[in-house]
DRENTORKOL-3810 file (N, C-alpha, C; in nm, 4 decimals):
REM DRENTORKOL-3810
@n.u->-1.7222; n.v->8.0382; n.w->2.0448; ca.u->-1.6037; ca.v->7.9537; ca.w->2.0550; c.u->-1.5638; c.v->7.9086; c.w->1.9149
@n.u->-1.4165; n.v->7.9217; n.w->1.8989; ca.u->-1.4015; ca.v->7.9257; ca.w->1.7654; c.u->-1.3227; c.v->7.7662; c.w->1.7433
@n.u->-1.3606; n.v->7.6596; n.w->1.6859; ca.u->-1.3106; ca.v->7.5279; ca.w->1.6949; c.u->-1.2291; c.v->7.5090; c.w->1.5937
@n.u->-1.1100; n.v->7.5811; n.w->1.4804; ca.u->-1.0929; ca.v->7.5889; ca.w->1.3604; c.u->-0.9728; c.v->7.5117; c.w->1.4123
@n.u->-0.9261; n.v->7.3846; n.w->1.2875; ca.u->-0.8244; ca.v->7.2907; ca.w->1.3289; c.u->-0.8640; c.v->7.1992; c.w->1.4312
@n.u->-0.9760; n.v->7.1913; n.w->1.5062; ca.u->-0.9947; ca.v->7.0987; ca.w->1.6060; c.u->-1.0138; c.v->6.9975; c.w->1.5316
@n.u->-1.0164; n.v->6.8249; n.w->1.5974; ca.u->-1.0893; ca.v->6.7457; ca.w->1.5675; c.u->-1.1655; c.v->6.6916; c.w->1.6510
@n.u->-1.3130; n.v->6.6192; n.w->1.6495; ca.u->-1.3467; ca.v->6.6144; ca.w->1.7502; c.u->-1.4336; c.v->6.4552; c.w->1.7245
@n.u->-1.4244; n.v->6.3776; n.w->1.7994; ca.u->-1.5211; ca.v->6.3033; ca.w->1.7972; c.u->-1.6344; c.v->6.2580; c.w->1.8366
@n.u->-1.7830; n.v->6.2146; n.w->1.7855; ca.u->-1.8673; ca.v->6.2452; ca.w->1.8597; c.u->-1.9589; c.v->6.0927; c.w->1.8794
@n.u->-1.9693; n.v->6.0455; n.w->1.9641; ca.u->-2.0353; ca.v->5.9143; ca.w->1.9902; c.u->-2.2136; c.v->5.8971; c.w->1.9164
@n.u->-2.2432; n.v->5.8226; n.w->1.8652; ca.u->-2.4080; ca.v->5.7962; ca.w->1.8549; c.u->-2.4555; c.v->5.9724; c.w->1.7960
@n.u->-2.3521; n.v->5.9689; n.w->1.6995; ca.u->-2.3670; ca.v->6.1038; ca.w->1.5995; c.u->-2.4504; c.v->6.1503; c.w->1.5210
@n.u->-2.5281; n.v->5.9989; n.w->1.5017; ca.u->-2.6176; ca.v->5.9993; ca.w->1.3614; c.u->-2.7614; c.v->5.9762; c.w->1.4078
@n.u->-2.7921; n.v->6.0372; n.w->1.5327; ca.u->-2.9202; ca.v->6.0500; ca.w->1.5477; c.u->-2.9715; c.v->6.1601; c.w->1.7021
@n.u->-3.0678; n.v->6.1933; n.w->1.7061; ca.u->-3.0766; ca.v->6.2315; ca.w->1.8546; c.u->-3.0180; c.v->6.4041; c.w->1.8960
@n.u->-2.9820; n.v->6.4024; n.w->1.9978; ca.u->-2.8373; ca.v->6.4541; ca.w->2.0320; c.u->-2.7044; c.v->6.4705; c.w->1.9834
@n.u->-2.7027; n.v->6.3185; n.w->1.9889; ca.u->-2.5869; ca.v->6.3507; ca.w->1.9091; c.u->-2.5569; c.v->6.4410; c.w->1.7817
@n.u->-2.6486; n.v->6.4274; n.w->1.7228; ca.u->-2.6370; ca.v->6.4432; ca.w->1.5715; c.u->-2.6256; c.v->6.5638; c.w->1.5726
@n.u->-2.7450; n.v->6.6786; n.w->1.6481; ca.u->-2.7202; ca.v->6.7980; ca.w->1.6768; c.u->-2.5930; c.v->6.8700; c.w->1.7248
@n.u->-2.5497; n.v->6.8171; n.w->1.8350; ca.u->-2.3943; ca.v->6.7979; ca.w->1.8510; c.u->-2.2921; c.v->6.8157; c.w->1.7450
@n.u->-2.3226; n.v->6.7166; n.w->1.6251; ca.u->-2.2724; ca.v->6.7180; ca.w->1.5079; c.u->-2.2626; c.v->6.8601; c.w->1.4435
@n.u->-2.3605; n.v->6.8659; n.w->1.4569; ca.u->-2.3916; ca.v->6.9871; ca.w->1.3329; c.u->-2.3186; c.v->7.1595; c.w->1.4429
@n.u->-2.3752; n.v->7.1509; n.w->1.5625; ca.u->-2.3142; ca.v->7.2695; ca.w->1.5828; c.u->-2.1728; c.v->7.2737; c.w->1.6072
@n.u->-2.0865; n.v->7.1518; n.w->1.6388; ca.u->-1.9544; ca.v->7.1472; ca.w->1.5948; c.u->-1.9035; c.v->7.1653; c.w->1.4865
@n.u->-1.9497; n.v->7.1271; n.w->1.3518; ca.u->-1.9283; ca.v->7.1840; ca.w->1.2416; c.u->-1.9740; c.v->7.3427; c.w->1.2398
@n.u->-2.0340; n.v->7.3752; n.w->1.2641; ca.u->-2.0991; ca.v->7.5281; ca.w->1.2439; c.u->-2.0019; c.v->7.6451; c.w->1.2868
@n.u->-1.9326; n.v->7.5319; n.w->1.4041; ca.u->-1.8003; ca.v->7.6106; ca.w->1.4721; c.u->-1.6814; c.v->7.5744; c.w->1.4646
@n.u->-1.6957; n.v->7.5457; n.w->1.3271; ca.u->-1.5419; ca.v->7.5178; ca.w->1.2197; c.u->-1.4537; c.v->7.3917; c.w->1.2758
@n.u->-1.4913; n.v->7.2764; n.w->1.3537; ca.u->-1.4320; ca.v->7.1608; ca.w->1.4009; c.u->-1.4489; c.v->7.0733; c.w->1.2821
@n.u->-1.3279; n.v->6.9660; n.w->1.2984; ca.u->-1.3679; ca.v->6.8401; ca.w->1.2065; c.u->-1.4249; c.v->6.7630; c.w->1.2648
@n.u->-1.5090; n.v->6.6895; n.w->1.2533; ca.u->-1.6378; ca.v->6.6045; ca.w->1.2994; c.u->-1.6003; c.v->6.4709; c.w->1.2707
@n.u->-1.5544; n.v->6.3740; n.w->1.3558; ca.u->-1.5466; ca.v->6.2407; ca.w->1.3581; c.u->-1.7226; c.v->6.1176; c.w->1.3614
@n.u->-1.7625; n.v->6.1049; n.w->1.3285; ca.u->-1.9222; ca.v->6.0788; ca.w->1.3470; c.u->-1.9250; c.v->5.9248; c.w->1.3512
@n.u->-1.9174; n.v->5.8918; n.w->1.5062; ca.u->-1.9093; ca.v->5.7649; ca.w->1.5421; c.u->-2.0735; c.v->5.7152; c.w->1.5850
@n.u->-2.0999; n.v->5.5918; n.w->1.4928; ca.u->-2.2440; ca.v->5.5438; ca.w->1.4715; c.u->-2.1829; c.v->5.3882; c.w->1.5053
@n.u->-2.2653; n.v->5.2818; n.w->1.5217; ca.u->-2.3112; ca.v->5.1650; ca.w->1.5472; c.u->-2.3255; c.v->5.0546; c.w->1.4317
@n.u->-2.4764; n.v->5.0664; n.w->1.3980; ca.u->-2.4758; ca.v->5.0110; ca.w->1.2929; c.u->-2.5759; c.v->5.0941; c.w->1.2117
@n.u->-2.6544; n.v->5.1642; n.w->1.2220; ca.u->-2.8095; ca.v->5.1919; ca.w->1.1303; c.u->-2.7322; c.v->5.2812; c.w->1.0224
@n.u->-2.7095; n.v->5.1747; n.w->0.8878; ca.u->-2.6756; ca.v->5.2372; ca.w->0.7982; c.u->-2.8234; c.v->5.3713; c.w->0.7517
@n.u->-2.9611; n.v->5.3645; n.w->0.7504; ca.u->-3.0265; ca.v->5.4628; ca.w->0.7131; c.u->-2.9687; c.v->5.5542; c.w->0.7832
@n.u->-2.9822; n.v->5.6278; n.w->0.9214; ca.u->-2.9234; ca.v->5.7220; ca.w->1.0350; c.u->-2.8449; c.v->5.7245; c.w->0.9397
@n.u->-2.7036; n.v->5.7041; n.w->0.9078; ca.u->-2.6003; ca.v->5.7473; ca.w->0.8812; c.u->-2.6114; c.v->5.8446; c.w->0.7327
@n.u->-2.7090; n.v->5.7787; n.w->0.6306; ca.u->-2.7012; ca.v->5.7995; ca.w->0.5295; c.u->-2.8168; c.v->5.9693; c.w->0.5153
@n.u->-2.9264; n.v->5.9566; n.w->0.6425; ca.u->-2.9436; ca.v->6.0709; ca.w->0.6739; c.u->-2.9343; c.v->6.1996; c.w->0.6954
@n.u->-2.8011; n.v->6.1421; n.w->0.8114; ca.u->-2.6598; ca.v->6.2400; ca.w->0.8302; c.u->-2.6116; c.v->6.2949; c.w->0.7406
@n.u->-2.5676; n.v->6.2276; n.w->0.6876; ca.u->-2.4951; ca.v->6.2639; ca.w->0.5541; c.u->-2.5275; c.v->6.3854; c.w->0.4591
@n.u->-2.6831; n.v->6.3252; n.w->0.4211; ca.u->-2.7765; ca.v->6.4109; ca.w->0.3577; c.u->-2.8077; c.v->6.5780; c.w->0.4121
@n.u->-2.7908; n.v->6.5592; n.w->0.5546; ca.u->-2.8487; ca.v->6.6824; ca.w->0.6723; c.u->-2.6770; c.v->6.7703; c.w->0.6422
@n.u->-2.5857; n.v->6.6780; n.w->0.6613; ca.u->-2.4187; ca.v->6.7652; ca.w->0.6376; c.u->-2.3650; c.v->6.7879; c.w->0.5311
@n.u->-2.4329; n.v->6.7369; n.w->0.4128; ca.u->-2.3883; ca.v->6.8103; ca.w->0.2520; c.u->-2.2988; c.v->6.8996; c.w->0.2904
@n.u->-2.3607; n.v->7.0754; n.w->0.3181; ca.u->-2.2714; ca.v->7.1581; ca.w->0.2968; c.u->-2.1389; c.v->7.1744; c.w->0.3786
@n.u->-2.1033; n.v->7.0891; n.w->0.4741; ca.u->-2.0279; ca.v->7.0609; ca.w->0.5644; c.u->-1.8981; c.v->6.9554; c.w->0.5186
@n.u->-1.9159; n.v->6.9105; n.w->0.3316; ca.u->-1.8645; ca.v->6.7871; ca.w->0.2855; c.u->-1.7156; c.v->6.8217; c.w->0.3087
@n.u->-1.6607; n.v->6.7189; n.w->0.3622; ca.u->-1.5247; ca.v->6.7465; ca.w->0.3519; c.u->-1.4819; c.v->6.7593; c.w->0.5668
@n.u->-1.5724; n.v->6.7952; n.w->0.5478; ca.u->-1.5023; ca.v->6.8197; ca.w->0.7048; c.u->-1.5510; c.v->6.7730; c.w->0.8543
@n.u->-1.5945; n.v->6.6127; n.w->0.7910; ca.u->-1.6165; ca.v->6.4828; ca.w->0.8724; c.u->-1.5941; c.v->6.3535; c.w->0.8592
@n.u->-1.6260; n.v->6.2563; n.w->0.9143; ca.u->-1.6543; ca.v->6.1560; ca.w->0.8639; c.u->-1.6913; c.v->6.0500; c.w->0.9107
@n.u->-1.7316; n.v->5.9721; n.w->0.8857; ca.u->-1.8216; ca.v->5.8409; ca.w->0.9687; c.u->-1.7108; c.v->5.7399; c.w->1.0222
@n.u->-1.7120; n.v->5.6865; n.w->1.1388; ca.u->-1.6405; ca.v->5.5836; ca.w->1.1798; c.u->-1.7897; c.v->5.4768; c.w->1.2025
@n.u->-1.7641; n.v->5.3609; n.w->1.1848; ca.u->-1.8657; ca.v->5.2797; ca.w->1.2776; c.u->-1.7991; c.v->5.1930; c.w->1.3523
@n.u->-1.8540; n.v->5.2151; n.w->1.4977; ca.u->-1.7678; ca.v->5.1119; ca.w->1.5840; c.u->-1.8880; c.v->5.0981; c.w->1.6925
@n.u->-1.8836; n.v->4.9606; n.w->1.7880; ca.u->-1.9820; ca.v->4.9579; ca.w->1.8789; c.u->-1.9576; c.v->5.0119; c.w->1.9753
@n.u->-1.9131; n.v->5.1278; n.w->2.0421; ca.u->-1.8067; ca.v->5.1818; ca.w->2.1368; c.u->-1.8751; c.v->5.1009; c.w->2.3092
@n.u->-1.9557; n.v->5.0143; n.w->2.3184; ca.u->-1.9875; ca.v->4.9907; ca.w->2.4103; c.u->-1.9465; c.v->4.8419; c.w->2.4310
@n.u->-1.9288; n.v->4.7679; n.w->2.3547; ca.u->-1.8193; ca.v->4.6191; ca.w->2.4118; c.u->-1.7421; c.v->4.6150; c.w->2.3033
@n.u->-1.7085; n.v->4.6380; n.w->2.2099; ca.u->-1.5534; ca.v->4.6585; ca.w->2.1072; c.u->-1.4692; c.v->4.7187; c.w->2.1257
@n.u->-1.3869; n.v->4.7359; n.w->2.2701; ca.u->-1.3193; ca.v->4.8104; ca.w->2.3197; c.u->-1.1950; c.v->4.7972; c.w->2.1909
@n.u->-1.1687; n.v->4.7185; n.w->2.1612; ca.u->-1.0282; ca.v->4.6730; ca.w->2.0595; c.u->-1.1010; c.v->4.7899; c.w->1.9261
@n.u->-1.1880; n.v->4.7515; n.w->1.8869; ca.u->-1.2404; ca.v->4.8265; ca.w->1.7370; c.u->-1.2572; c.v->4.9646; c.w->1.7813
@n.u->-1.3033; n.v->5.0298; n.w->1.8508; ca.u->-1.2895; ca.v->5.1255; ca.w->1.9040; c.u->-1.1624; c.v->5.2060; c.w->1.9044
@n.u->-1.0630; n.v->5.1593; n.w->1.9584; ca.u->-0.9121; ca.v->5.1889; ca.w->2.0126; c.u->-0.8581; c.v->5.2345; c.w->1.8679
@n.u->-0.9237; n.v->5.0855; n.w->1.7730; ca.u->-0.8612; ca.v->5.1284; ca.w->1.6158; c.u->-0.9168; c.v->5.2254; c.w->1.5523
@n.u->-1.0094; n.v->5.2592; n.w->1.5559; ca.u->-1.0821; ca.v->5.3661; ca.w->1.5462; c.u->-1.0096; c.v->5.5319; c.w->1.5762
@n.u->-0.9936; n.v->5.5078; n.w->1.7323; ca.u->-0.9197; ca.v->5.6146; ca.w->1.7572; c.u->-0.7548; c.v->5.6122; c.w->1.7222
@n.u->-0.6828; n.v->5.5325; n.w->1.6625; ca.u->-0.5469; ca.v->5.5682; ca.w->1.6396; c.u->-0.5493; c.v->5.5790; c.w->1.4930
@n.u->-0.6979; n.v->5.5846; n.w->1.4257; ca.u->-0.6846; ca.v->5.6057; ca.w->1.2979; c.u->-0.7075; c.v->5.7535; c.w->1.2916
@n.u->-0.8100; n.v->5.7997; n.w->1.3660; ca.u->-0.8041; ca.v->5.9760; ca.w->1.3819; c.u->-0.7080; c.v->6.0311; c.w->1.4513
@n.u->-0.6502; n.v->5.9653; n.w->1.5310; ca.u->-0.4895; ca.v->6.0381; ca.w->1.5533; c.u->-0.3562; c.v->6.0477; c.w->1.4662
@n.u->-0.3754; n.v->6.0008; n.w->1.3647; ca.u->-0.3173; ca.v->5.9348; ca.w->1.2731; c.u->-0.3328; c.v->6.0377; c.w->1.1472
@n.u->-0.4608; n.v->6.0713; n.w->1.1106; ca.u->-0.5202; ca.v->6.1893; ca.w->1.0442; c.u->-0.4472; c.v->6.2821; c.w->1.0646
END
């Protein structure tokens, strides 16, 4: 599946599942939205693990589970992109 021009966003990105998630969406040419919480280490991890991927993601942090408002802003900033 070829994801080139997609954007995609991915919840609890920076660890787990998710993160994997991350990476094979990039692998399949998507832009990677990488929505995390708070654990700045995780993130800075990430980061480290997507080097060669630079350019074609990027970190949002939002609590997507009661910040429905921060969230929302979140998403009209990647629609916006």
């Amino acid at each position: 599946m070829n994801l080139e021009n997609r954007k995609i966003l991915v919840t609890g990105g920076t660890s787990g599942i998710g993160q994997k998630v991350v990476g094979t969406l990039l692998n399949k040419g998507a832009f990677v939205y990488i929505n995390y919480k708070d654990n700045e280490d995780n993130r800075e991890v990430t980061d480290q693990l997507l080097k060669r991927f630079e350019g074609k993601y990027m970190f949002l942090k939002a609590d997507v589970s009661n910040e429905k408002e921060e969230f929302e802003n979140k998403i009209r900033e990647i629609i916006k992109d």
